[in-house]
GUKOL-629116 format. One line per field, with one value per atom (N, C-alpha, C): atom name; x, y, z; residue number from 1. Coordinates in steps of 0.1 Angstrom, whole numbers. Layout:
! residues N
atom = (CA; ...)
u = (X; ...)
v = (Y; ...)
w = (Z; ...)
nr = (NUM; ...)
END
This chain:
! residues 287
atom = (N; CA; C; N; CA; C; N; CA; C; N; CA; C; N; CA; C; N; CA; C; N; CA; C; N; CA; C; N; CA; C; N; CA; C; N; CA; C; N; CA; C; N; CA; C; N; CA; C; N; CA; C; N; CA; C; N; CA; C; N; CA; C; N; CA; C; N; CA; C; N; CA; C; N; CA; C; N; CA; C; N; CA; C; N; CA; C; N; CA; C; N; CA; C; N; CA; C; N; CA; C; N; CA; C; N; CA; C; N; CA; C; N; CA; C; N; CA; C; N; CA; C; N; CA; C; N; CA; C; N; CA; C; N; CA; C; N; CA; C; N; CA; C; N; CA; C; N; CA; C; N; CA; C; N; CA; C; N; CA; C; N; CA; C; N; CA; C; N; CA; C; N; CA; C; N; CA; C; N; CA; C; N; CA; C; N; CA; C; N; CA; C; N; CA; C; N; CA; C; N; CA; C; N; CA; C; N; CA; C; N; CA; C; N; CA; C; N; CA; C; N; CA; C; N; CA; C; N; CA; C; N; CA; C; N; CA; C; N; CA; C; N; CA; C; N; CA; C; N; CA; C; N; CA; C; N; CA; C; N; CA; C; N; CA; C; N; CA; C; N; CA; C; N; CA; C; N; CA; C; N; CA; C; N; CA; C; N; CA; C; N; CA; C; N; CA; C; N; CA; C; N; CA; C; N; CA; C; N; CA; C; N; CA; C; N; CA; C; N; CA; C; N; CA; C; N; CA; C; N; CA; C; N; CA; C; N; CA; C; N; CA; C; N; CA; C; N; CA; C; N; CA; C; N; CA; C; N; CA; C; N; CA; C; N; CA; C; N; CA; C; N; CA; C; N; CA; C; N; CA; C; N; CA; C; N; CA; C; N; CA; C; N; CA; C; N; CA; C; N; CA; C; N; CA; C; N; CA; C; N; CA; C; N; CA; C; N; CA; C; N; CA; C; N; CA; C; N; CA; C; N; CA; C; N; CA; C; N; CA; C; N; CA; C; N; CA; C; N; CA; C; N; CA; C; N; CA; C; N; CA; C; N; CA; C; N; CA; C; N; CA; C; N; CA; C; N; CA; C; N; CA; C; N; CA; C; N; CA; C; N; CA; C; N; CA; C; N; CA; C; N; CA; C; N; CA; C; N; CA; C; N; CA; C; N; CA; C; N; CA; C; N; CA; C; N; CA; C; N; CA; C; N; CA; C; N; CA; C; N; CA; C; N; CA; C; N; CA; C; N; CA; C; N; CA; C; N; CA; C; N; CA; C; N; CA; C; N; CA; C; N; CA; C; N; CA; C; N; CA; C; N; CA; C; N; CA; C; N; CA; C; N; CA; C; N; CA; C; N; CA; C; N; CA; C; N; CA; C; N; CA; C; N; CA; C; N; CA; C; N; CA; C; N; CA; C; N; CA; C; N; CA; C; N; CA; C; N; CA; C; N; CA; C; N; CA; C; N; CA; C; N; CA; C; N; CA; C; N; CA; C; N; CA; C; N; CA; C; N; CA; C; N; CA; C; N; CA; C; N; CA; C; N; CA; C; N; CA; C; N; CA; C; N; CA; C; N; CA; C; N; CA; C; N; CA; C; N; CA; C; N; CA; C; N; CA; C; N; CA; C; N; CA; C; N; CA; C; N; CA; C; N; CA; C; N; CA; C; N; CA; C; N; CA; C; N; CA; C; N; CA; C; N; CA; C; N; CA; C; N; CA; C; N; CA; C; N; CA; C; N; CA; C; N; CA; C; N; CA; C; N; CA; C; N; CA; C; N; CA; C; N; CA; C; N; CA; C; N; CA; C; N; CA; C; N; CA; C; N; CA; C; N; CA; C; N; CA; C; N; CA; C; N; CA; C; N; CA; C; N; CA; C; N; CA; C; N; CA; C; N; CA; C; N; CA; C; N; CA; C; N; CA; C; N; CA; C; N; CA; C; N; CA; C; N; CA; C; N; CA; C; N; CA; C; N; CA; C; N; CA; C; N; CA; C; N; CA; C; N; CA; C; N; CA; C; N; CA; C; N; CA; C; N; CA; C; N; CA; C; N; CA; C; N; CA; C; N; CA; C; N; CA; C; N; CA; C; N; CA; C; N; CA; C; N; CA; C; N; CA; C; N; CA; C; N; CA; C; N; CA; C; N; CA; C; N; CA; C; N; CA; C; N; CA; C; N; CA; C; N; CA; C; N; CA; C; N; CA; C; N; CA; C; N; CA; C; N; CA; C; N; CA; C; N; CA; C; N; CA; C; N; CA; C)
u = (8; 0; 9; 6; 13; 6; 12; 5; 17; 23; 32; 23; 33; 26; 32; 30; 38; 26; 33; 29; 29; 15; 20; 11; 15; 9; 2; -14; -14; -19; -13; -17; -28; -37; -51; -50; -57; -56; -62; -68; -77; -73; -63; -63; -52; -45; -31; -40; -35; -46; -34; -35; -23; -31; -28; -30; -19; -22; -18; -20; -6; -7; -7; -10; -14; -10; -7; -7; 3; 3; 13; 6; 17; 14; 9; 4; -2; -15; -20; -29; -44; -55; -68; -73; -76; -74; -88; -85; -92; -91; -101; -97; -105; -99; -109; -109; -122; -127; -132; -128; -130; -139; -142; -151; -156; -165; -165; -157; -147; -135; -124; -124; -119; -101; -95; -86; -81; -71; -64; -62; -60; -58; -70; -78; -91; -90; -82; -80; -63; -65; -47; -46; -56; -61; -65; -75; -82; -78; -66; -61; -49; -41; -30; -34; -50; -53; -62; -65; -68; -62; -62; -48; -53; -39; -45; -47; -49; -54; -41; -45; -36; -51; -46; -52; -49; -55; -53; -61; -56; -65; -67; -72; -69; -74; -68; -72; -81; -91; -101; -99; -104; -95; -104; -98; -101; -98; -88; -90; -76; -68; -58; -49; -39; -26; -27; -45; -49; -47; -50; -49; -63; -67; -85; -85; -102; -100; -102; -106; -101; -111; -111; -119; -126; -142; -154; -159; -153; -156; -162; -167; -175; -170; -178; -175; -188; -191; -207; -199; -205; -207; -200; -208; -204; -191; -183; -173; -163; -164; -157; -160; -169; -167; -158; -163; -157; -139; -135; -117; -117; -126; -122; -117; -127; -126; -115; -111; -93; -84; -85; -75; -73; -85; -82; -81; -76; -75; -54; -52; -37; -32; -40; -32; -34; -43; -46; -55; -66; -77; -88; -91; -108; -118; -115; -122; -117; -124; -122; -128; -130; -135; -136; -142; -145; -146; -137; -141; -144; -155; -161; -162; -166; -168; -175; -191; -195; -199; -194; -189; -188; -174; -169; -176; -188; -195; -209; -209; -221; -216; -206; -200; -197; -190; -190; -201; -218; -230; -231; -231; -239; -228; -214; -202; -207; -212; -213; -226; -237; -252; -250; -238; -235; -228; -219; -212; -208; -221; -218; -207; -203; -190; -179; -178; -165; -160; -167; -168; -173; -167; -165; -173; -165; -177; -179; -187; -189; -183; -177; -174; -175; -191; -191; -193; -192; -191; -199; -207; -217; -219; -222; -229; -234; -245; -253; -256; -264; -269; -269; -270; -268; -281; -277; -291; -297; -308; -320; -323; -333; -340; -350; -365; -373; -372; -385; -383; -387; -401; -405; -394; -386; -375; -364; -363; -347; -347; -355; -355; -352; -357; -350; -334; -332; -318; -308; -311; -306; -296; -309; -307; -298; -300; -290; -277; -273; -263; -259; -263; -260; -249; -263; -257; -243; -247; -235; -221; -219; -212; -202; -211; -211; -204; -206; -204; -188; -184; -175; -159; -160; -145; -142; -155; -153; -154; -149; -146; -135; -127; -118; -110; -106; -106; -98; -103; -97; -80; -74; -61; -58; -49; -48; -39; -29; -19; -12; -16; -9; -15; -15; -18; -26; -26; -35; -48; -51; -64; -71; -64; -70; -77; -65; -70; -85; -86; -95; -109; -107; -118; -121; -117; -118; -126; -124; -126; -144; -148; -161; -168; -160; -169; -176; -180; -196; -188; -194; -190; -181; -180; -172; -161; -150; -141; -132; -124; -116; -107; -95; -84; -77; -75; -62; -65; -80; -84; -81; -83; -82; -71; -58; -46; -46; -47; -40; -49; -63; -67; -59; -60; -52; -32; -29; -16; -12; -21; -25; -34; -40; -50; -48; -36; -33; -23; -20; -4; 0; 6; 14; 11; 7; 9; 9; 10; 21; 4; 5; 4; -2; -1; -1; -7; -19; -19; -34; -37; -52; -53; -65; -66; -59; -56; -58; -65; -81; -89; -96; -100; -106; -119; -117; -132; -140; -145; -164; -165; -161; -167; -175; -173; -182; -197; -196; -207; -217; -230; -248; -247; -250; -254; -261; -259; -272; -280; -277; -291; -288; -298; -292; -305; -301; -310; -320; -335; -347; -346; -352; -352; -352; -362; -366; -353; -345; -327; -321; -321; -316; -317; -329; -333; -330; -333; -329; -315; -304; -292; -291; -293; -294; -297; -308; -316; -311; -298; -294; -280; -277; -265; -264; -254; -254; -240; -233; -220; -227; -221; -217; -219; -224; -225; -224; -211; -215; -211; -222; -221; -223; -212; -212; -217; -227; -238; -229; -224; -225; -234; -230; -246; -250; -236; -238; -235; -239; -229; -242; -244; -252; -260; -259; -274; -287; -285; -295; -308; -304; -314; -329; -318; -328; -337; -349; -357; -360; -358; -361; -350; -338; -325; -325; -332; -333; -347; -354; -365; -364; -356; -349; -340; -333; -321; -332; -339; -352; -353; -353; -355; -341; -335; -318; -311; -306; -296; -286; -284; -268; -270; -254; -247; -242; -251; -253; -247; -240; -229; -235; -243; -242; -233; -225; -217; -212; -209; -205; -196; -199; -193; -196; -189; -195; -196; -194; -192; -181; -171; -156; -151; -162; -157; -143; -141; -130; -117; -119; -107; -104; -117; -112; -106; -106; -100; -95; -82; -77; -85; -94; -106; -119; -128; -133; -131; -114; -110; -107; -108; -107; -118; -127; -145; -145; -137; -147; -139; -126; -114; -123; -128; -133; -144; -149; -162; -159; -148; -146; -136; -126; -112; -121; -132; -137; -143; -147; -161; -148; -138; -131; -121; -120; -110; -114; -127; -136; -133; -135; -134; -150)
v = (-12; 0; 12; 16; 37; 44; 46; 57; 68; 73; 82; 97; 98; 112; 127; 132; 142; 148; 145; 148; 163; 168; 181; 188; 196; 199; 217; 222; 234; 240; 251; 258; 270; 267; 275; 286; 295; 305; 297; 289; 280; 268; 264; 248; 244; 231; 226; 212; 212; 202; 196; 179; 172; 167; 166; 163; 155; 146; 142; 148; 150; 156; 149; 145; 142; 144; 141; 151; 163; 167; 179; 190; 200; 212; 222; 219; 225; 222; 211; 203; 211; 205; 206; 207; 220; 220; 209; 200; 196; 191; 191; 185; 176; 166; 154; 150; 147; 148; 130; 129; 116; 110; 102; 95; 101; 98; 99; 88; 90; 82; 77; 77; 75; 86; 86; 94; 97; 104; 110; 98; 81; 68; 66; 72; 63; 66; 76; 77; 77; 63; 62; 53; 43; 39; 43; 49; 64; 75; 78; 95; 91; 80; 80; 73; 70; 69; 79; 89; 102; 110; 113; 118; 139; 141; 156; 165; 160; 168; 173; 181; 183; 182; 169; 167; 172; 172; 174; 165; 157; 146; 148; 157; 156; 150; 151; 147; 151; 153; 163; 163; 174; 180; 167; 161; 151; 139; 134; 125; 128; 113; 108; 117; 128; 129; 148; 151; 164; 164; 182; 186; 181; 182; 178; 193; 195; 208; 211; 224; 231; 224; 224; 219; 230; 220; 230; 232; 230; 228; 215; 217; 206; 201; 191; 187; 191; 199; 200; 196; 195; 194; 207; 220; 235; 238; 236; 236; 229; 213; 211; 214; 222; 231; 242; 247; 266; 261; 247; 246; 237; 234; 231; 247; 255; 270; 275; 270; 273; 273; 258; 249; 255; 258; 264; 276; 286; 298; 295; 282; 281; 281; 271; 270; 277; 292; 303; 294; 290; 283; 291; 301; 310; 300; 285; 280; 264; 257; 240; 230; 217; 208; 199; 190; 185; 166; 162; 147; 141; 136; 134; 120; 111; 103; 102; 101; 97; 108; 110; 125; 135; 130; 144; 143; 136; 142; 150; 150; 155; 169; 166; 179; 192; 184; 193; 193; 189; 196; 206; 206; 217; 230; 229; 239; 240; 233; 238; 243; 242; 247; 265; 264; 274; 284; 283; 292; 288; 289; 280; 288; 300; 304; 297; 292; 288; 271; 265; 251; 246; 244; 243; 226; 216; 206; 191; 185; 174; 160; 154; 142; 135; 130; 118; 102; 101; 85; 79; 76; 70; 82; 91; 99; 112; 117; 130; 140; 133; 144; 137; 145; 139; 131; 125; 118; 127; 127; 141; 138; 144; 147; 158; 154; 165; 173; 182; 193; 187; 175; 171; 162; 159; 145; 155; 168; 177; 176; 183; 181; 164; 157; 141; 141; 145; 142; 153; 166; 174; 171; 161; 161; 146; 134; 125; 129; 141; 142; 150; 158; 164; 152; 143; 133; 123; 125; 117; 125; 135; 149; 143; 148; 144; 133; 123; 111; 104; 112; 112; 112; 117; 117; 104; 97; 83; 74; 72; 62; 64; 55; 55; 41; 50; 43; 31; 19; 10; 9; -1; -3; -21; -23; -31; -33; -48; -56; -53; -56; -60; -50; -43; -35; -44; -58; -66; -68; -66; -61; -54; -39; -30; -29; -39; -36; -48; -54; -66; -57; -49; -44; -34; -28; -17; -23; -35; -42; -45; -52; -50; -34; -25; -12; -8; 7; 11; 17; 9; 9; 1; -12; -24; -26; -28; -25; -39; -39; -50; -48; -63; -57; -53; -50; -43; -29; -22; -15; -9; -18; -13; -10; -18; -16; -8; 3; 12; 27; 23; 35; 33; 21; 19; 23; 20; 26; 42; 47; 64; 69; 60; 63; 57; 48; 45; 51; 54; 55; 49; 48; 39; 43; 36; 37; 29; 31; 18; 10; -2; -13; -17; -9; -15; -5; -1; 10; 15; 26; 28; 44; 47; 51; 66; 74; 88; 96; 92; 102; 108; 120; 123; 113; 114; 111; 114; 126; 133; 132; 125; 125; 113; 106; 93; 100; 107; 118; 116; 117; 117; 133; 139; 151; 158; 172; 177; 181; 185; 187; 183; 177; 173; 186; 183; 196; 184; 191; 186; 178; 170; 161; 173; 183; 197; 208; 207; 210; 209; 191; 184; 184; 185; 185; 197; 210; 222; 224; 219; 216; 211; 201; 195; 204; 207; 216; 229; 232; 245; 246; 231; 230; 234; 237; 246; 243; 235; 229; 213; 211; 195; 185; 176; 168; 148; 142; 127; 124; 114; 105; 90; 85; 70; 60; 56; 49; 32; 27; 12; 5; -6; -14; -17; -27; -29; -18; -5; 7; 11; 26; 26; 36; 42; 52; 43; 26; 18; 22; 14; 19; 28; 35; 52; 53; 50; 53; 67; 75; 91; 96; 95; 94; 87; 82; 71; 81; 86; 93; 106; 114; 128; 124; 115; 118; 113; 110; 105; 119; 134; 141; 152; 147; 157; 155; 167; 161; 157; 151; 141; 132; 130; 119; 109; 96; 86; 72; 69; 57; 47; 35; 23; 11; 14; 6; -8; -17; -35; -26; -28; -28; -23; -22; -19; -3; 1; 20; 25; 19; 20; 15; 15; 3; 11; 23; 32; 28; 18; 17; 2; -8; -19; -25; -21; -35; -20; -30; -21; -22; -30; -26; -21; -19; -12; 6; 5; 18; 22; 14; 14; 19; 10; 21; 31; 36; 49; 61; 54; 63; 66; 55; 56; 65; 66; 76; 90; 91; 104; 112; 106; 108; 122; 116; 125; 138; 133; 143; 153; 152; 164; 171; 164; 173; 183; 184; 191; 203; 217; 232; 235)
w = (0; 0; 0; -9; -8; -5; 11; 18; 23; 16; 18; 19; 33; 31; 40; 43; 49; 64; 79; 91; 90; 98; 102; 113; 118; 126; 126; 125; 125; 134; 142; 152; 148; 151; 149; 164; 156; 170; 183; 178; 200; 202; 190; 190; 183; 186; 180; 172; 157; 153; 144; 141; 136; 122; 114; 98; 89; 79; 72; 59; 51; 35; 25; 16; 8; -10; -19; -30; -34; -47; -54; -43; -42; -33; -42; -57; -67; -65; -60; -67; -60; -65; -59; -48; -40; -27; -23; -13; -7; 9; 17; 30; 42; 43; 43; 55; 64; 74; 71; 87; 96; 100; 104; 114; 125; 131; 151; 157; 165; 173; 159; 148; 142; 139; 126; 128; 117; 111; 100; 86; 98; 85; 87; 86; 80; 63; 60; 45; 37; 47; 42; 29; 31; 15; 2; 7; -1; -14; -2; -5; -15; -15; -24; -38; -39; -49; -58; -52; -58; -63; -77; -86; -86; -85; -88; -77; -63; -55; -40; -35; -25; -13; -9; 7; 17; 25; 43; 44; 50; 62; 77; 83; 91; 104; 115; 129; 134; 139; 142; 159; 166; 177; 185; 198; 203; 197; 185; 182; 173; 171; 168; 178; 171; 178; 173; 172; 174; 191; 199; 207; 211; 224; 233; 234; 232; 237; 251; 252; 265; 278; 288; 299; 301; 299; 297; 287; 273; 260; 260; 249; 241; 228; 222; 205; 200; 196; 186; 174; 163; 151; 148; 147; 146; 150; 165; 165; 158; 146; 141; 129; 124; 112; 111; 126; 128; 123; 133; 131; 113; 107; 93; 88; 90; 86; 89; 102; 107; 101; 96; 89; 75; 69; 53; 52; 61; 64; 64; 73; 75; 66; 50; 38; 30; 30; 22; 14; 16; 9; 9; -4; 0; -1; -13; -17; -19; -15; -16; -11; -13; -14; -4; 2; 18; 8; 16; 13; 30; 31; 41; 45; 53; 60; 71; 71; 84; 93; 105; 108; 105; 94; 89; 74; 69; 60; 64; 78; 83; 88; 91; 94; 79; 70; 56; 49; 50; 46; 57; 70; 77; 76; 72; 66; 50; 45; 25; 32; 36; 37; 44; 53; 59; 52; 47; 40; 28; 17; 4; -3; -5; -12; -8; 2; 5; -1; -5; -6; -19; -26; -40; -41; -36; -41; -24; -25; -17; -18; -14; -14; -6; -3; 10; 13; 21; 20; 35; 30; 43; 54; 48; 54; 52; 60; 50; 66; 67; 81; 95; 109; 119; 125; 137; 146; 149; 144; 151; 166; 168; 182; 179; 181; 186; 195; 195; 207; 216; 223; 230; 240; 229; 237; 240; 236; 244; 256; 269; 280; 284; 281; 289; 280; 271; 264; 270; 271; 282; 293; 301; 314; 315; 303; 304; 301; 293; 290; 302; 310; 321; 332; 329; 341; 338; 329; 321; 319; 321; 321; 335; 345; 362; 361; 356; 359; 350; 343; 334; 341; 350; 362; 369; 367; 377; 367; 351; 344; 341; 336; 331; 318; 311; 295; 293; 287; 290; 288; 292; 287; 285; 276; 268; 268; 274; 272; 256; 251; 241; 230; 218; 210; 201; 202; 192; 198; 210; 218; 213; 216; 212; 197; 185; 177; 173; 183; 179; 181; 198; 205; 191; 185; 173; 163; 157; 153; 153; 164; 170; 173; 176; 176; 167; 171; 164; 146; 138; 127; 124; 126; 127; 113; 114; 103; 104; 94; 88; 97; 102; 112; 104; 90; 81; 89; 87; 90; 101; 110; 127; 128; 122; 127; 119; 109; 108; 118; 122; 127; 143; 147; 159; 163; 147; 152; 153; 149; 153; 162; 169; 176; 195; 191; 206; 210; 227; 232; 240; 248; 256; 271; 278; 295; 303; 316; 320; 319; 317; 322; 301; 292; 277; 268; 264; 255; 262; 253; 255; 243; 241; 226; 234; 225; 227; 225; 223; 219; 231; 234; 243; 252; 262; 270; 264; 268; 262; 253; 240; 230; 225; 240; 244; 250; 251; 258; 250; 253; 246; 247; 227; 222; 238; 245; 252; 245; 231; 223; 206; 201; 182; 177; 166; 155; 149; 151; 145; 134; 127; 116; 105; 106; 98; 97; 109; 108; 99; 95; 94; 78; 75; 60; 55; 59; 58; 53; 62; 62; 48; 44; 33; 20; 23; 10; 6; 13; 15; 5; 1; -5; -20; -21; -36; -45; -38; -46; -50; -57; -63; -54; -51; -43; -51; -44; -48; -38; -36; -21; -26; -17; -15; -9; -6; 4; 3; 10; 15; 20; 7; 11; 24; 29; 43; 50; 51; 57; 67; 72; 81; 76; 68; 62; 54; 54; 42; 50; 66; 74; 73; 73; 73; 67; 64; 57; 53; 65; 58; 51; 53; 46; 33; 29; 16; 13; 17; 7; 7; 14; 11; 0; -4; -12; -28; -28; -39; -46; -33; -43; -43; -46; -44; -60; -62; -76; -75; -65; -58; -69; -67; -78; -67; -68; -59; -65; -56; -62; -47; -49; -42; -42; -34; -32; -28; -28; -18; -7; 4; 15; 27; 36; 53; 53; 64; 64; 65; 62; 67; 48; 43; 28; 22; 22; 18; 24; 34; 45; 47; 44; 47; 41; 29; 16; 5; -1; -12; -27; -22; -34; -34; -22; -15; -21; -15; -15; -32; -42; -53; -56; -58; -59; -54; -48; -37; -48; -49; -58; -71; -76; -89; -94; -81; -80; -81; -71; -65; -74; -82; -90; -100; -107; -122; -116; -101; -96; -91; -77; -73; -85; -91; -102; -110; -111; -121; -111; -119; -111; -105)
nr = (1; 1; 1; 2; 2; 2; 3; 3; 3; 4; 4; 4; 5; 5; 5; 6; 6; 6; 7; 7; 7; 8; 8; 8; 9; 9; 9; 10; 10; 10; 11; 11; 11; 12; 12; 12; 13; 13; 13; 14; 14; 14; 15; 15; 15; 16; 16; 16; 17; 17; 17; 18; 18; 18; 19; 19; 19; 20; 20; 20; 21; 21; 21; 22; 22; 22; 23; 23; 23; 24; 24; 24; 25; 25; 25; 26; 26; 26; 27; 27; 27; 28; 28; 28; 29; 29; 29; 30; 30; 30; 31; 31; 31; 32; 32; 32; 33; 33; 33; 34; 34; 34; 35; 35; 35; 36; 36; 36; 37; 37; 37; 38; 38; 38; 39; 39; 39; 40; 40; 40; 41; 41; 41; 42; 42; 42; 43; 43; 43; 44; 44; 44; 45; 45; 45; 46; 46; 46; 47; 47; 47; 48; 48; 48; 49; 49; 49; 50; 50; 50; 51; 51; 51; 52; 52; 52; 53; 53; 53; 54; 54; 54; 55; 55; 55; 56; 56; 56; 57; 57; 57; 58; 58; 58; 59; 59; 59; 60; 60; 60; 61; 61; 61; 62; 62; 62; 63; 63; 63; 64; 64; 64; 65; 65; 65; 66; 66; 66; 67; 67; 67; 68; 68; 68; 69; 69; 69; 70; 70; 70; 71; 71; 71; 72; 72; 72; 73; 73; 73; 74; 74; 74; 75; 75; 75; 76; 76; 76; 77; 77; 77; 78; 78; 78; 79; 79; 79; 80; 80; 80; 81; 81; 81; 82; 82; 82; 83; 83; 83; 84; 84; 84; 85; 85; 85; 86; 86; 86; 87; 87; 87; 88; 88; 88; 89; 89; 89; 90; 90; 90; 91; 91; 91; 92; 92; 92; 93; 93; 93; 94; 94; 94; 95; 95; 95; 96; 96; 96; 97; 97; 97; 98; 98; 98; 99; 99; 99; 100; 100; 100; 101; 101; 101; 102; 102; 102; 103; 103; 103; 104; 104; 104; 105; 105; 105; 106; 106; 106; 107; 107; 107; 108; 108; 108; 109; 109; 109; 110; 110; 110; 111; 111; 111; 112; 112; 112; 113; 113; 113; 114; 114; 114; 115; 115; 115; 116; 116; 116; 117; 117; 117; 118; 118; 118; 119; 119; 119; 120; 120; 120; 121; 121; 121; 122; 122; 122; 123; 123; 123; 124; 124; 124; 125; 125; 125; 126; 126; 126; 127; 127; 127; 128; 128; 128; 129; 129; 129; 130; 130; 130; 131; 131; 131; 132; 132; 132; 133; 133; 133; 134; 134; 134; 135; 135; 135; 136; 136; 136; 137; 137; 137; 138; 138; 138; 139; 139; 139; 140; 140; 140; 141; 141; 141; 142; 142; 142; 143; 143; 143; 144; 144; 144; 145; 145; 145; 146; 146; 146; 147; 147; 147; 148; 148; 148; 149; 149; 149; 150; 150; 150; 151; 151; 151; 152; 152; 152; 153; 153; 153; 154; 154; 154; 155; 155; 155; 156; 156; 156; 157; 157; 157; 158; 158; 158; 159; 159; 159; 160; 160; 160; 161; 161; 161; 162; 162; 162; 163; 163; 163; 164; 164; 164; 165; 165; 165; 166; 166; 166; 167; 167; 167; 168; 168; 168; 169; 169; 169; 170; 170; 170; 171; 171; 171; 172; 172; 172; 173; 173; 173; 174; 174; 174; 175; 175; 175; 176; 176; 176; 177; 177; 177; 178; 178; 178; 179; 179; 179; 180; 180; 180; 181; 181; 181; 182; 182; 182; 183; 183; 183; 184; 184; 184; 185; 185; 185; 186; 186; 186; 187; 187; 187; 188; 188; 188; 189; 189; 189; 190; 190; 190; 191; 191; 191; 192; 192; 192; 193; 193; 193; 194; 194; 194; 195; 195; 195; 196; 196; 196; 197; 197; 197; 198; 198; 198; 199; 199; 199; 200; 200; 200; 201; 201; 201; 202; 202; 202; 203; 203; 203; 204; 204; 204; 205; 205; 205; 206; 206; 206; 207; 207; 207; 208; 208; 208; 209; 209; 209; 210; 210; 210; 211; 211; 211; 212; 212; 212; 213; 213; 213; 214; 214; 214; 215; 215; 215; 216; 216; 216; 217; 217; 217; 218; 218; 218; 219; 219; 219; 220; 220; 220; 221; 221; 221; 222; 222; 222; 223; 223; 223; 224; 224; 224; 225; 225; 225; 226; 226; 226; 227; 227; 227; 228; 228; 228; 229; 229; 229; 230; 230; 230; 231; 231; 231; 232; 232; 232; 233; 233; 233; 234; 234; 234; 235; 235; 235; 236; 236; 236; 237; 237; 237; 238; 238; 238; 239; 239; 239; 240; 240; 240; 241; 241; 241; 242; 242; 242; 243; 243; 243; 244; 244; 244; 245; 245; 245; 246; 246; 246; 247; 247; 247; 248; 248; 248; 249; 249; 249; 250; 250; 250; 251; 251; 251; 252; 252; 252; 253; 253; 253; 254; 254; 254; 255; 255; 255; 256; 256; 256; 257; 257; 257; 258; 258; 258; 259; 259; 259; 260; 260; 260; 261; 261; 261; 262; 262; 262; 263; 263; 263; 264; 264; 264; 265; 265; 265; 266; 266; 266; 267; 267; 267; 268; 268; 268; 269; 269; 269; 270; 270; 270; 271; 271; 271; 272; 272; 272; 273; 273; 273; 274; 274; 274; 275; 275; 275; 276; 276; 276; 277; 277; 277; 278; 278; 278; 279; 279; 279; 280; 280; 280; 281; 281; 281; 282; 282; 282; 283; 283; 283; 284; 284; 284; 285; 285; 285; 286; 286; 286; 287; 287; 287)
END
């Protein structure tokens, strides 16, 4: 596998965030967003088969060998737009492209919906918009995540003998992935302490949303988009589900590629990540 690429690290005015490069320092600006718990190799497969473009992959703050934020902060959604905005300000970017995943494709619609000059085209992959919540169910969702806040000081994160644990336990987590897979999100994603490894991604972002945006949010967000859009759905992946997600996109002029594979299909296999290439190669190169 050629995953060459160049470490780096950029200091945003509120935050120290670590990224992977990608690509000619001519090429196509784009910058490509993660998982939830996931990290910068979730497109280590991916990215060196996309011709033409100059990537960022990056870490998103709380996760891989980015900074946690501050105590007292949170993770919304919003705040990992505001530091995408950070990030393409560091590389003098007015305008560029979001290749998403999951997360971080939910995160680059409510950033393209938000500030559509800025974001030239969409590239996602198993994913569109976040878990809603009504107004009726805020108050009990509120108050669990209150409690669960509270209660956050008296757990503590597993640790693991041996690094092939961790990468098994990864393995079985939410969005379940190949162990090629795991070990490469795990060998960026763990560090060392005494008694064997345990991840480095922050605590709270194990935390229940205190509030998500309405289903009507959620659509809105969507409907608001005005760049290019091609999204990659895995068959086995986690948007099939959705029934309302499957009949919003019925009426969208998205360029919709169904794919064989789990939600991670970009990551687990070097042919997986072949399709996703093949999709994506014609669609980001266009101006």
């Amino acid at each position: 596998m050629n995953n060459s690429f160049e470490e780096v690290r950029l200091s945003l005015p509120h935050i120290e965030l670590a990224a992977h490069l990608y690509g000619p320092d001519d090429g196509v600006p784009v910058l490509a967003l993660h998982g939830w718990l996931d990290n910068a190799a979730s497109f280590a497969r991916l990215a060196p088969k996309l011709d033409g473009l100059r990537i960022v992959a990056l870490d998103f703050a709380g996760h891989g060998h980015s900074e946690h934020r501050s105590a007292g902060a949170g993770y919304a959604l919003w705040d990992y737009a505001f530091d995408v905005l950070q990030v393409a300000e560091q590389f003098g970017w007015e305008r560029f492209s979001i290749l998403g995943h999951s997360m971080g494709a939910i995160t680059s619609v409510l950033l393209a919906a938000a500030m559509p000059e800025r974001i030239a085209r969409l590239a996602l992959i198993d994913g569109l918009v976040p878990y809603t919540g009504e107004a009726e169910q805020a108050p009990q969702k509120l108050g669990e995540a209150l409690r669960a806040r509270q209660a956050l000081n008296d757990k503590r994160k597993p640790v693991y003998a041996e690094m092939a644990r961790a990468v098994e336990a990864r393995m079985k987590g939410v969005g379940a992935v190949s162990r090629e897979a795991a070990e490469l999100l795990a060998q960026r994603g763990l560090m060392p302490v005494p008694g064997g490894y345990t991840w480095r991604t922050d605590s709270r972002l194990t935390l229940p949303s205190p509030l998500r945006l309405s289903w009507a949010h959620a659509q809105a967000f969507v409907r608001a988009l005005q760049c290019p859009v091609s999204l990659v759905l895995a068959e086995q992946g986690m948007m099939g589900a959705q029934s309302a997600v499957q009949a919003l996109l019925q009426d969208l002029p998205f360029e919709i590629h169904r794919l064989p594979g789990g939600h991670h299909l970009h990551l687990d296999d070097e042919a997986g990540a072949q399709r996703v290439a093949d999709c994506f190669n014609p669609f980001l190169r266009l101006p």
